[in-house]
KOLVEX-130054 format. One line per 4 residues: their letters; for each residue y, x, z of N, C-alpha, C, O. Coordinates in Angstrom, 2 decimals. Example, Ala and Ser with C-alpha at 12.3 -4.5 7.8 and 13.67 -1.06 7.14 Angstrom:
AS = -5.69/13.19/7.80/-4.50/12.30/7.80/-3.30/13.20/7.80/-3.32/14.24/8.46 | -2.25/12.85/7.08/-1.06/13.67/7.14/0.03/12.90/7.87/1.14/13.41/8.04;
***
This chain:
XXXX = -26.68/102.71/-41.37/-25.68/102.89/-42.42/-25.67/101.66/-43.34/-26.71/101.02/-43.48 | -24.47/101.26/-44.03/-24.47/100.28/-45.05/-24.82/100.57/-46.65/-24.53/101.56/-47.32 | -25.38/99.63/-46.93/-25.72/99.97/-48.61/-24.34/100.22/-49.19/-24.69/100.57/-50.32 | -23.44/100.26/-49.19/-22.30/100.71/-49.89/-21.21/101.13/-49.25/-21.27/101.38/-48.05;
XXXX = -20.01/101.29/-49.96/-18.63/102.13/-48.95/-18.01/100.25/-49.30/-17.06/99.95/-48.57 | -18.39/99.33/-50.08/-17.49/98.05/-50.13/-18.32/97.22/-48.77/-17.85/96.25/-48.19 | -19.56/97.82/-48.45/-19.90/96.65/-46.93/-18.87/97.61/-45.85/-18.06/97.09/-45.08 | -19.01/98.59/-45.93/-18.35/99.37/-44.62/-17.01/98.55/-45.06/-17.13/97.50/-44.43;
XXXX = -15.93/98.48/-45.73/-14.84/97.85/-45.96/-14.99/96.92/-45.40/-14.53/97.01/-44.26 | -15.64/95.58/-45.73/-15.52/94.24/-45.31/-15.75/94.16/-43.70/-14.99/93.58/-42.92 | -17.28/95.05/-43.25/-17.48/94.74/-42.00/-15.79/95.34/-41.11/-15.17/94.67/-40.29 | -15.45/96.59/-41.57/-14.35/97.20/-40.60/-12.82/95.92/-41.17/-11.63/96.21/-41.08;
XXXX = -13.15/95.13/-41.48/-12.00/94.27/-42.38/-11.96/92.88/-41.32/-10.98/92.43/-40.71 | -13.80/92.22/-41.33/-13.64/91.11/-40.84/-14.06/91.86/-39.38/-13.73/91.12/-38.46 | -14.43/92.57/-39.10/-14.21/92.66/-37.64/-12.63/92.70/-36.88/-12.25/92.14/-35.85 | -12.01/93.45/-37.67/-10.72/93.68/-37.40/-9.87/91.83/-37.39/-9.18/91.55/-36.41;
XXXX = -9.99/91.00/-38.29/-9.64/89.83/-38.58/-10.68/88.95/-37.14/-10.17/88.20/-36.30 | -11.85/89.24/-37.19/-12.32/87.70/-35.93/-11.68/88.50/-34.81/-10.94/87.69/-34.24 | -11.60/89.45/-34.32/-11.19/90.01/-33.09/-9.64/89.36/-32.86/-9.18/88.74/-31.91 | -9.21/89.66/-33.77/-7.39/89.01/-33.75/-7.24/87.79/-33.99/-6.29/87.15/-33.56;
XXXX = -8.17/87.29/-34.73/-7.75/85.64/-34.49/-8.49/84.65/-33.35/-8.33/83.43/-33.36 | -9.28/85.31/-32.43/-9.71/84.72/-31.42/-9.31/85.21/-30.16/-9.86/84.65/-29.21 | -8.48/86.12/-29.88/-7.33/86.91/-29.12/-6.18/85.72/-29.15/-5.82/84.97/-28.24 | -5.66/85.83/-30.69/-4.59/84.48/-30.44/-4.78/83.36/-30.40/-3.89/82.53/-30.22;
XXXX = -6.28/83.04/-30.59/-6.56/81.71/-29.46/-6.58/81.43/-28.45/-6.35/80.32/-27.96 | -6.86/82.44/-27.94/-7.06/82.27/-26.66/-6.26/82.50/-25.44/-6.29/82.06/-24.29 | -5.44/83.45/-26.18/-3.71/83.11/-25.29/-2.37/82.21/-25.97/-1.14/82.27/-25.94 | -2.95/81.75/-26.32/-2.07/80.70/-27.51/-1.63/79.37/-26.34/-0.97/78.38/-26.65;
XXXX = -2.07/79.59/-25.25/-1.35/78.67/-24.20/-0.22/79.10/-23.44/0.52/78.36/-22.78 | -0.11/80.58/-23.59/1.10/81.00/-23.10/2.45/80.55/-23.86/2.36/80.72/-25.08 | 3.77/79.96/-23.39/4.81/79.55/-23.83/5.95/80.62/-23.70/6.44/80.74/-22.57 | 6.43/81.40/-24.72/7.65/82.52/-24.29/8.90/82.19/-25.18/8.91/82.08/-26.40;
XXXX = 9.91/82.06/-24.34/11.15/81.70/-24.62/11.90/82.72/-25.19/12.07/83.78/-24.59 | 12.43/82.46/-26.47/13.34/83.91/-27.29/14.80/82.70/-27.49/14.92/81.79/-28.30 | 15.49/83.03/-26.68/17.03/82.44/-26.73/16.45/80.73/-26.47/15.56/80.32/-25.73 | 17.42/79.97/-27.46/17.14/78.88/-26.83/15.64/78.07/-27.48/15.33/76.89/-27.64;
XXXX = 15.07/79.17/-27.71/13.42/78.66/-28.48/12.13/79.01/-27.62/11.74/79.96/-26.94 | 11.61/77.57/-28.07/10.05/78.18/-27.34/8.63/78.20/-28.37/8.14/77.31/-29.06 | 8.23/79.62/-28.13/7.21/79.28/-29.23/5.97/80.05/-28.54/6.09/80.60/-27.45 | 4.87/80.04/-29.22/3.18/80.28/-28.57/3.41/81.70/-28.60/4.09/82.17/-29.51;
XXXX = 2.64/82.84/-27.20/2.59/83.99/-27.53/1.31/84.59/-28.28/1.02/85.78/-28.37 | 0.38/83.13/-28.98/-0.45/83.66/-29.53/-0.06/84.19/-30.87/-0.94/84.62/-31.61 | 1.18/84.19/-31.23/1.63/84.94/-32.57/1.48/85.91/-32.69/1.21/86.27/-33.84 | 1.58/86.98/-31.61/1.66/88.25/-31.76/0.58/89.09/-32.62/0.73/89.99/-33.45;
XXXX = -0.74/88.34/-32.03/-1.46/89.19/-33.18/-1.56/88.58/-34.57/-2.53/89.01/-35.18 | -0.96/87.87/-35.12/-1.05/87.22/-36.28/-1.01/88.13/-37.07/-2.01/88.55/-37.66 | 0.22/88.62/-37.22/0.19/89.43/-38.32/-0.68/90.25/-39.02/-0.87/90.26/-40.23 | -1.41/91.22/-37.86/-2.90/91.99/-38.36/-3.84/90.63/-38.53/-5.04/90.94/-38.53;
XXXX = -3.69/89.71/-38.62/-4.51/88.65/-39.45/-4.12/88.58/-41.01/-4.75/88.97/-41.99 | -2.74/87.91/-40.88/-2.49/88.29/-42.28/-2.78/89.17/-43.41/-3.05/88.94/-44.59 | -2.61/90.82/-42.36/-2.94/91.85/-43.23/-4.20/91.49/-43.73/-4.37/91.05/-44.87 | -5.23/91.70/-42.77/-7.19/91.86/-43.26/-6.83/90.62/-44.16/-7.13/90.91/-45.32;
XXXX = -6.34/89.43/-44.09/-6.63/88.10/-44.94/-6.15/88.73/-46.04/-7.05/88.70/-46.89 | -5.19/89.30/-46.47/-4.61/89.75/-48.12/-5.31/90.62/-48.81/-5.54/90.75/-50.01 | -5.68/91.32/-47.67/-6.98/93.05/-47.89/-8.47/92.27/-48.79/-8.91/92.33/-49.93 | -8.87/91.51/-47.39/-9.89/90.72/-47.81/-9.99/90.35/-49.14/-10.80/90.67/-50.02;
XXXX = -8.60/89.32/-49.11/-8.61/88.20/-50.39/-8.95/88.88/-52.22/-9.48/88.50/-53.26 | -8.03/90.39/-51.52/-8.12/91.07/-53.05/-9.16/91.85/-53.16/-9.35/92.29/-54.29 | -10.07/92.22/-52.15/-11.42/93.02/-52.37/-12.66/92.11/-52.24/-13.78/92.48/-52.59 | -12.42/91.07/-51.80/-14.13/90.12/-51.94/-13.40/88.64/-52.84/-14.21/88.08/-53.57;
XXXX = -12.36/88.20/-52.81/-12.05/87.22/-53.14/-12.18/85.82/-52.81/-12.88/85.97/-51.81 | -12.05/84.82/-52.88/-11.95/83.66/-52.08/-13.44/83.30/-51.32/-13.40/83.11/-50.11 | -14.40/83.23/-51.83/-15.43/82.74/-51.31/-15.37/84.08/-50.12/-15.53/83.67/-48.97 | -15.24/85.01/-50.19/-15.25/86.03/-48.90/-14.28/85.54/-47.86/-14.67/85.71/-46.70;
XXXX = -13.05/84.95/-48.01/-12.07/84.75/-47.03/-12.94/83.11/-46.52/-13.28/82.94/-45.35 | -13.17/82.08/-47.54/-13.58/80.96/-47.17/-14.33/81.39/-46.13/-13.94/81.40/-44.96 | -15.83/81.90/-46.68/-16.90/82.11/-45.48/-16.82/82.55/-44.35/-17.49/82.15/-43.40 | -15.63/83.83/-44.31/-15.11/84.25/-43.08/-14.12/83.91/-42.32/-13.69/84.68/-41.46;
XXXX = -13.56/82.55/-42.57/-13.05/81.59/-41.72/-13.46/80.83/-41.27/-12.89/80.29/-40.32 | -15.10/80.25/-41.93/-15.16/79.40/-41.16/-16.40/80.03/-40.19/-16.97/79.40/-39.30 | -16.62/81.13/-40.50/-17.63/82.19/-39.65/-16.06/81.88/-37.96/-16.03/81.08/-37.03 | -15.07/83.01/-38.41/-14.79/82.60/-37.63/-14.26/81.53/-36.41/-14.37/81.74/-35.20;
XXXX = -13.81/80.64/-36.89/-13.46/79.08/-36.28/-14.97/79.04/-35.42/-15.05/79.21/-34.20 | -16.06/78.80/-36.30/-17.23/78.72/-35.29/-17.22/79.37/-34.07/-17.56/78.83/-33.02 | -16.72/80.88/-34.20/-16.71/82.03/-32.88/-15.80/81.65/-31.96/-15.99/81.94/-30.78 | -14.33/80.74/-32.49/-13.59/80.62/-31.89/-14.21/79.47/-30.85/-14.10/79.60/-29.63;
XXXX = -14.67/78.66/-31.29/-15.40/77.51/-31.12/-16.01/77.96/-29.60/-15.55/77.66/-28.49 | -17.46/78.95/-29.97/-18.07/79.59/-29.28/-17.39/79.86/-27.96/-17.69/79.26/-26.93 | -16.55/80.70/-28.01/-15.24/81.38/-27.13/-14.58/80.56/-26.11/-13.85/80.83/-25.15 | -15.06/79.49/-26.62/-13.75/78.27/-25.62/-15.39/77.48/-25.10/-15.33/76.87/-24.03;
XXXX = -16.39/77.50/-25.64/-17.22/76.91/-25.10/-17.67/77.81/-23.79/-17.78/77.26/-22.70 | -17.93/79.19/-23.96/-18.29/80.12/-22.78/-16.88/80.27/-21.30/-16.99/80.65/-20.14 | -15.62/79.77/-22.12/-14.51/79.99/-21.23/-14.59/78.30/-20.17/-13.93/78.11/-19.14 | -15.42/77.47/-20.71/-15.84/76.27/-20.58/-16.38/76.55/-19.00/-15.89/76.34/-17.89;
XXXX = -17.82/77.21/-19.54/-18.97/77.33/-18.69/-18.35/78.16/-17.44/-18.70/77.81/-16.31 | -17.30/79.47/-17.61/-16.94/80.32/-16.82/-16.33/79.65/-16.25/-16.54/79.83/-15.05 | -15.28/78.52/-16.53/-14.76/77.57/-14.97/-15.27/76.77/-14.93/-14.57/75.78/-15.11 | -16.71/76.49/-14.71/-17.15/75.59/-14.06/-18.16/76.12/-13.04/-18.72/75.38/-12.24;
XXXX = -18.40/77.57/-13.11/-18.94/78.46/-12.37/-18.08/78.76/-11.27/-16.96/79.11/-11.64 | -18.24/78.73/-10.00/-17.54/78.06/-8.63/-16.93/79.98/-8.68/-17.88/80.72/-8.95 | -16.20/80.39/-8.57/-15.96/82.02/-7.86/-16.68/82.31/-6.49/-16.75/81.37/-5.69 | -17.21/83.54/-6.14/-17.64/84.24/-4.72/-16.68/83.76/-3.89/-15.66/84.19/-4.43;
XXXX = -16.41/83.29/-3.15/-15.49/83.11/-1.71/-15.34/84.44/-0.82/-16.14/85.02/-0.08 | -13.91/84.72/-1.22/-13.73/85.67/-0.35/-13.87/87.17/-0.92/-13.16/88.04/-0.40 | -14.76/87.52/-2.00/-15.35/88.51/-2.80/-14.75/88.23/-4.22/-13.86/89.05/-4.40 | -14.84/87.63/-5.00/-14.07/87.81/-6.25/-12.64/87.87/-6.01/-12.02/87.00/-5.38;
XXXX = -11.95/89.23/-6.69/-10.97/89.36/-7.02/-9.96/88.11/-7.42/-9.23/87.83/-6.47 | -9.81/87.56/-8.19/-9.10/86.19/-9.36/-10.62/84.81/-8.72/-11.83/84.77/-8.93 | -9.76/84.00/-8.00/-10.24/82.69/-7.73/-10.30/81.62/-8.83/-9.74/81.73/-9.92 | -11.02/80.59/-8.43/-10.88/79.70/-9.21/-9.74/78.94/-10.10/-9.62/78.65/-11.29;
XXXX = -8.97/78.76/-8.95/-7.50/78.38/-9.22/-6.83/79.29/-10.15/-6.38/78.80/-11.19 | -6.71/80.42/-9.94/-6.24/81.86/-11.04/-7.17/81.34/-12.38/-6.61/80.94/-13.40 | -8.05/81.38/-12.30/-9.09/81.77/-13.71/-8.61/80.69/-14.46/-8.22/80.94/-15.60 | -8.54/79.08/-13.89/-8.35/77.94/-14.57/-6.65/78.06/-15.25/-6.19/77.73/-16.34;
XXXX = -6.12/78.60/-14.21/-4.46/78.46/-14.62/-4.47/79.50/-16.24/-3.52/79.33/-17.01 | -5.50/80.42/-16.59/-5.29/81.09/-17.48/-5.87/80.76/-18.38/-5.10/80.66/-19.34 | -7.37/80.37/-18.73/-8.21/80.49/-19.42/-8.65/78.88/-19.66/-9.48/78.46/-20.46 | -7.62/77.91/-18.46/-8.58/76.61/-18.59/-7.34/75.53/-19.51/-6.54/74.68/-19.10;
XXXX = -7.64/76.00/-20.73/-6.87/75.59/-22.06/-7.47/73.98/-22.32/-8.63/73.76/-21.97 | -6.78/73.02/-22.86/-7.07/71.39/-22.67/-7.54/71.67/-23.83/-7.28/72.56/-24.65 | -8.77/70.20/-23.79/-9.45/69.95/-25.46/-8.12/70.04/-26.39/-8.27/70.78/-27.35 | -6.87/69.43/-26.28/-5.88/69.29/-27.51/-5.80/71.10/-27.71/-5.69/71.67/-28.79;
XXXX = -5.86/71.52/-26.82/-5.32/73.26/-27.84/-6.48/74.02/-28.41/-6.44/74.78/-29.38 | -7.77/73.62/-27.49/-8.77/74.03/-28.40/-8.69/73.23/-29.95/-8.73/73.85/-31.00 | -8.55/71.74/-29.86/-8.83/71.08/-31.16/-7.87/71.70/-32.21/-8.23/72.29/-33.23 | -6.48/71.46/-31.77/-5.17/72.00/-32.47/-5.73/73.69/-32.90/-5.78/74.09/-34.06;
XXXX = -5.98/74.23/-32.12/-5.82/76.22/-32.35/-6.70/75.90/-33.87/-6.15/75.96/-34.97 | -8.46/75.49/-33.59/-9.18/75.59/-34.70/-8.72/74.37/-36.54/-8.85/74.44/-37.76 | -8.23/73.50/-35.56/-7.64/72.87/-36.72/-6.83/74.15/-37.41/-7.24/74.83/-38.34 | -5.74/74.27/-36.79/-4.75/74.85/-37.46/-4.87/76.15/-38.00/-4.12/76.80/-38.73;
XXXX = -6.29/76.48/-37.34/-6.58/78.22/-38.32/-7.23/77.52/-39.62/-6.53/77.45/-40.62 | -8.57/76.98/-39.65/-9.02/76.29/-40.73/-7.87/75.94/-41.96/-7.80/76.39/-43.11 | -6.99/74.96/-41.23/-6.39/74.75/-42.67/-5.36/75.81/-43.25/-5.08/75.88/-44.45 | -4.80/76.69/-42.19/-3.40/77.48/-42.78/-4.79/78.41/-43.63/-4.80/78.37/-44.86;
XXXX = -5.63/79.01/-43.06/-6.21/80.22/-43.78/-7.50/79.47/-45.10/-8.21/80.27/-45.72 | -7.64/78.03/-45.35/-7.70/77.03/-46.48/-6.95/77.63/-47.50/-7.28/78.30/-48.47 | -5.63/77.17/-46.97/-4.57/76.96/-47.65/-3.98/78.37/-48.70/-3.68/78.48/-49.89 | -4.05/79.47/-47.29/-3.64/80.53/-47.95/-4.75/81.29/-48.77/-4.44/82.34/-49.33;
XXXX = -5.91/80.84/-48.87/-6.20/81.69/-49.84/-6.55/80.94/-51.27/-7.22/81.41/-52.20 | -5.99/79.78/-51.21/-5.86/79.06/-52.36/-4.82/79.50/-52.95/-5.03/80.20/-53.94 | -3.32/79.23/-52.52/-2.49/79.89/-52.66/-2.34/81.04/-53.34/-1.68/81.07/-54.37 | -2.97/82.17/-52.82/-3.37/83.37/-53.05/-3.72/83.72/-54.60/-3.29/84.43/-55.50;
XXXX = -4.80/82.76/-54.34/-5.91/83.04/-55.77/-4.94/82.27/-57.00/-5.14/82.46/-58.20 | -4.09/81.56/-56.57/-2.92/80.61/-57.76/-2.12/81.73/-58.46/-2.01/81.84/-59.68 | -1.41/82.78/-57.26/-0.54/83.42/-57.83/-1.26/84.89/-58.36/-0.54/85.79/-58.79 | -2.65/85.02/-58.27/-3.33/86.19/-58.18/-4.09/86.01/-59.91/-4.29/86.94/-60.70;
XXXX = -4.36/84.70/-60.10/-4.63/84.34/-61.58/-3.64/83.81/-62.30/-3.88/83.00/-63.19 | -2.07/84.31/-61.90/-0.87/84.31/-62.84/-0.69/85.45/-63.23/-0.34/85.86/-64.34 | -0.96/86.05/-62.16/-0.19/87.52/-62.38/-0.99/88.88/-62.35/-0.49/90.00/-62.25 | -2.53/88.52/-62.49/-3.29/89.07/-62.43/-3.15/90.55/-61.09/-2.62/90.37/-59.99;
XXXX = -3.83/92.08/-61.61/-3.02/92.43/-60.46/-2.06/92.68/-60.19/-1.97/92.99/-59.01 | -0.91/92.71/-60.91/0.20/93.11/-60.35/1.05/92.58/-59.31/0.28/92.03/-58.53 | 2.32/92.45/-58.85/3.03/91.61/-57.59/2.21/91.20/-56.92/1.96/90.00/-56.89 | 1.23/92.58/-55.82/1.09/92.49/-54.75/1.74/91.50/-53.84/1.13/90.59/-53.27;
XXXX = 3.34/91.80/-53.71/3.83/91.39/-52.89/4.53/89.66/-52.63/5.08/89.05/-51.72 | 3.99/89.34/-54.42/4.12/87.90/-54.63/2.76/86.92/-54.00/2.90/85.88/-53.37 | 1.86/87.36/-54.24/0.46/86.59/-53.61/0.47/86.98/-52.16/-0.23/86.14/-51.59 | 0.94/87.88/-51.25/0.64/88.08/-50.13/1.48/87.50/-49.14/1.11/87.14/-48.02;
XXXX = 3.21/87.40/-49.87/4.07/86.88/-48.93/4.20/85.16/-49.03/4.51/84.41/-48.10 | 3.83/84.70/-50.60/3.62/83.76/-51.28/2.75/82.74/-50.28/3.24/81.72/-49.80 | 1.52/83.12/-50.06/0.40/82.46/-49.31/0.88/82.32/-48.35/0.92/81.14/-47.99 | 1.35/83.08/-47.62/1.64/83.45/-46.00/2.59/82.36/-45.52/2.38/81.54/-44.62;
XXXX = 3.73/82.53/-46.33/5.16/81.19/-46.52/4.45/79.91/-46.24/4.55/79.30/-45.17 | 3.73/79.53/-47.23/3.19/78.35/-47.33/2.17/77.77/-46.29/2.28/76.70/-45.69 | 1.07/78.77/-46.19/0.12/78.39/-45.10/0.80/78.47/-43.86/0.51/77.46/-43.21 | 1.49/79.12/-43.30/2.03/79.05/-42.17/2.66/78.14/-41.86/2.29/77.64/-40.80;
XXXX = 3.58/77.62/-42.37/4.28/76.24/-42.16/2.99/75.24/-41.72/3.19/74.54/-40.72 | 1.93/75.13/-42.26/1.19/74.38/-42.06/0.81/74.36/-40.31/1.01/73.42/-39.53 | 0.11/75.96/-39.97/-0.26/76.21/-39.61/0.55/76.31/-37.79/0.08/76.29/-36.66 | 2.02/76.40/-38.40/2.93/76.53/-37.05/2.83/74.93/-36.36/2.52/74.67/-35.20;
XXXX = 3.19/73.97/-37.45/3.26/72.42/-37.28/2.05/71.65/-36.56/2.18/70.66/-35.85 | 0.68/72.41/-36.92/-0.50/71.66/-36.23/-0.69/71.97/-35.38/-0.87/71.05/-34.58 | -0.80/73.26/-34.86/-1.36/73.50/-33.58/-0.15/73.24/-32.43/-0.43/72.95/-31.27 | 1.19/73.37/-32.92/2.17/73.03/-31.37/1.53/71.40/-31.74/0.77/70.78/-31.00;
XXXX = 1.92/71.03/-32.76/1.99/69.30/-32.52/0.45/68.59/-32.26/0.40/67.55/-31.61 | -0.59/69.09/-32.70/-1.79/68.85/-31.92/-1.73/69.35/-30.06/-1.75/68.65/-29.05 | -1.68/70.24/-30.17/-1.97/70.99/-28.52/-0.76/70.59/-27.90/-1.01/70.21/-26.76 | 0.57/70.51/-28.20/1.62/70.36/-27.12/2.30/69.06/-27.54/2.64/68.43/-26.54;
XXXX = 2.63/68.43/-28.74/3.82/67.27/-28.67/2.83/66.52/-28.19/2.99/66.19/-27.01 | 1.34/65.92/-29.00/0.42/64.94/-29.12/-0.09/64.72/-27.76/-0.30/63.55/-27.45 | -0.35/65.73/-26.81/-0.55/65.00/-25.58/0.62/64.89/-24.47/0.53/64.60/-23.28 | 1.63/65.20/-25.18/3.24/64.44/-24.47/3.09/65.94/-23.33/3.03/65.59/-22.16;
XXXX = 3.04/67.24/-23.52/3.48/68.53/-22.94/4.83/68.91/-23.20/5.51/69.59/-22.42 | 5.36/68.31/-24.70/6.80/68.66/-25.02/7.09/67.88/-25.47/6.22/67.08/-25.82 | 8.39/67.60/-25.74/9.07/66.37/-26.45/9.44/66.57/-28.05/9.44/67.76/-28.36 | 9.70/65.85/-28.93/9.70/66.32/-30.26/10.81/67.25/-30.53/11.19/67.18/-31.70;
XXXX = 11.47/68.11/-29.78/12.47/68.50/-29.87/12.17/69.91/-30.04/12.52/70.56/-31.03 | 11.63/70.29/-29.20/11.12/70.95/-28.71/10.15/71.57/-29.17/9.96/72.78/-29.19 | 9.22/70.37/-29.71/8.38/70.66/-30.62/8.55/71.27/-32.11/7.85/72.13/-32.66 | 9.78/70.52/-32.66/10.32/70.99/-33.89/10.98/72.35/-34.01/10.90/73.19/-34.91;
XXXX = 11.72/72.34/-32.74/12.34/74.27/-32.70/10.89/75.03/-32.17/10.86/76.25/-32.36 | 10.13/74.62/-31.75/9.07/75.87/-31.31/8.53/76.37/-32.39/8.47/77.54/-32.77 | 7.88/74.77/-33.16/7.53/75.35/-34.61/7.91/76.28/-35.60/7.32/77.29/-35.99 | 9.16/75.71/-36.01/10.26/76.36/-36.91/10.41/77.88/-36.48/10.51/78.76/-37.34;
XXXX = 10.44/78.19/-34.94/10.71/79.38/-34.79/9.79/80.74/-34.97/10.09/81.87/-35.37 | 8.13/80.01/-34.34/7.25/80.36/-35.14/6.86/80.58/-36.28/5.97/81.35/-36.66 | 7.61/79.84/-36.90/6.89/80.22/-38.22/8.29/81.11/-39.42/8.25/81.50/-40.58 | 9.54/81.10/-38.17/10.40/81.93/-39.18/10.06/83.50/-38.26/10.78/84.50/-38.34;
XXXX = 8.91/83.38/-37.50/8.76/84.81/-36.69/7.99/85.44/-37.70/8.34/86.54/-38.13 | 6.76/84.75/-38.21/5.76/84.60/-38.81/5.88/85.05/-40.04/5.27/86.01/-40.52 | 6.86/84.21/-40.70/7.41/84.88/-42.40/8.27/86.27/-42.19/8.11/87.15/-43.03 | 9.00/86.46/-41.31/9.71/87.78/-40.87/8.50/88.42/-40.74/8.32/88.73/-41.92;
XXXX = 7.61/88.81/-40.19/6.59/89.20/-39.96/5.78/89.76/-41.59/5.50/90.90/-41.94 | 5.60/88.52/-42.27/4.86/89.06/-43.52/5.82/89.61/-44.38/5.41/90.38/-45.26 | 7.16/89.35/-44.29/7.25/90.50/-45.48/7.72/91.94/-44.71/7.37/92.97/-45.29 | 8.34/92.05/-43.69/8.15/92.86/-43.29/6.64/94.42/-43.71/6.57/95.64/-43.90;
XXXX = 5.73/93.14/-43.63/4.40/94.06/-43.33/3.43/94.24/-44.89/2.28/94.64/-44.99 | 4.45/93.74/-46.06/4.13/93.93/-47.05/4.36/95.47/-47.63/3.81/95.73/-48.70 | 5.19/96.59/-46.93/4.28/97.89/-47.12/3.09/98.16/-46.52/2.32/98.88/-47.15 | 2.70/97.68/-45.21/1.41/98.21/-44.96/0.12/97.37/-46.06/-0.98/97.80/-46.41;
XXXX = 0.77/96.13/-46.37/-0.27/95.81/-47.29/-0.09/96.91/-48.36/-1.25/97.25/-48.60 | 0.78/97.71/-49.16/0.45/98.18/-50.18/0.14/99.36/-49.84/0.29/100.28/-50.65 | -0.37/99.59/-48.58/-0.90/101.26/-47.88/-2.24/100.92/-47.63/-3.06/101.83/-47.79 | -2.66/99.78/-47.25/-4.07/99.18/-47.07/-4.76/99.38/-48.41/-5.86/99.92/-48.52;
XXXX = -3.96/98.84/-49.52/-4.74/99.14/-50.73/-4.95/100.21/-51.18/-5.95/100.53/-51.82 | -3.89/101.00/-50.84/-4.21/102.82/-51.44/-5.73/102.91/-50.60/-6.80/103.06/-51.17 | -5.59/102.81/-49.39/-6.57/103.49/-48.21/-7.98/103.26/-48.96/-8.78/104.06/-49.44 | -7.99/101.69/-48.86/-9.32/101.45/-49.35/-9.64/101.89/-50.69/-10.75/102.41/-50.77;
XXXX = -8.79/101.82/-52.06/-9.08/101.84/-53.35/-9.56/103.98/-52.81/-10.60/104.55/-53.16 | -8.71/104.45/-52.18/-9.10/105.85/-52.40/-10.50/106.39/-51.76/-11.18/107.35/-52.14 | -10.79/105.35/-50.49/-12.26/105.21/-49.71/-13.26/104.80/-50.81/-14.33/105.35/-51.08 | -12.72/103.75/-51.37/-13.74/103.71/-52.64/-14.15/104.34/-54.10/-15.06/104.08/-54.89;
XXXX = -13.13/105.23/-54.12/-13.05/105.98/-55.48/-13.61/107.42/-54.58/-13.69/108.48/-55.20 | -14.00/107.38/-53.11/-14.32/109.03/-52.53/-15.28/108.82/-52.72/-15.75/107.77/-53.15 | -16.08/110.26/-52.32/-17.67/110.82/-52.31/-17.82/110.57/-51.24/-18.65/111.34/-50.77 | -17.38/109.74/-50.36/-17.23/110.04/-48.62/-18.55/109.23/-48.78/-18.63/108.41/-49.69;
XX = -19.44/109.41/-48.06/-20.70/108.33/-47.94/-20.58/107.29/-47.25/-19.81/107.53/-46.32 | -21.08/105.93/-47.21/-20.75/104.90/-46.76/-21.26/104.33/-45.41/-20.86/103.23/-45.01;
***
């Protein structure tokens, strides 16, 4: 059991957050076309990133989001180092299901998208909880929905721009064209995305503030 009902929060918070942001690393090489745009299908889980990052930001506060980014980046790190070792491990001949050739076509991601993915989490989730804490010591608590969509706007732009243009323009995979609509589209998926999901942020806070105001034991 945890010494309090605020560790049970954080652990069920940042577990929920490294699980999803090393998911969309790691399929963040897939390319899916929405009309005439191409952007990473590692977006999809973003958003439940966002959420735990706003949850986080307002129940431990910056040094909690700092430490647990760069906790995670390390894991991510980790993750691409073991996906490393797994193709270079020859497959059974004849007996494994998914061959070599299969495993590499999925999982065998170039140094630029490993470098780009961790760059670009580091600085967008930097960024946003600076951000965060700017509009969070204006407005103390009130306008939830100004610090959460606020950060999100900002860091993301960052965050759409480095990793296509590290992992895909920089080693000449796409052309700048290409590069500029993938981005852009990402990251207007991305802001659609956060405010959208700015009621579940203000349902996250009931949940927890009422977990923490219960007798429920921790």
């Amino acid at each position: 059991m945890f010494k309090s009902k605020k560790d049970t929060v954080f652990v069920i918070l940042a577990g929920i957050f490294i699980t999803n942001a090393v998911v969309a690393e790691l399929i963040g090489g897939k390319l899916i076309q929405i009309g005439p745009f191409v952007m990473s299908i590692g977006i999809l889980p973003w958003p439940v990133v966002f959420l735990t990052t706003d949850l986080i930001n307002e129940y431990f506060g910056e040094k909690g989001v700092r430490r647990l980014s760069f906790i995670t980046a390390s894991l991510i790190a980790y993750a691409f180092l073991v996906l490393l070792l797994a193709i270079a491990i020859p497959a059974a001949k004849g007996i494994s299901p998914v061959n070599d050739e299969q495993f590499q076509a999925v999982f065998g991601q170039s140094m630029w998208i490993i470098v780009g993915s961790i760059m670009a989490f580091l600085v967008s989730q930097l960024i946003d909880v600076s951000v965060f804490w700017y509009f969070r010591n204006k407005t103390g608590s009130k306008k939830i929905w100004l610090r959460t969509t606020g950060s999100t706007v900002i860091s993301q732009l960052f965050d759409s721009f480095i990793v296509l243009g590290v992992a895909f323009w920089l080693p000449g995979k796409i052309n700048f064209e290409t590069f500029i609509g993938s981005a852009l589209t990402g990251y207007t998926f991305k802001l659609g995305i956060a405010i959208l999901l700015t009621p579940l942020i203000y349902w996250g806070h009931r949940i927890i503030k009422n977990y923490l105001d219960s007798d429920i034991p921790a």
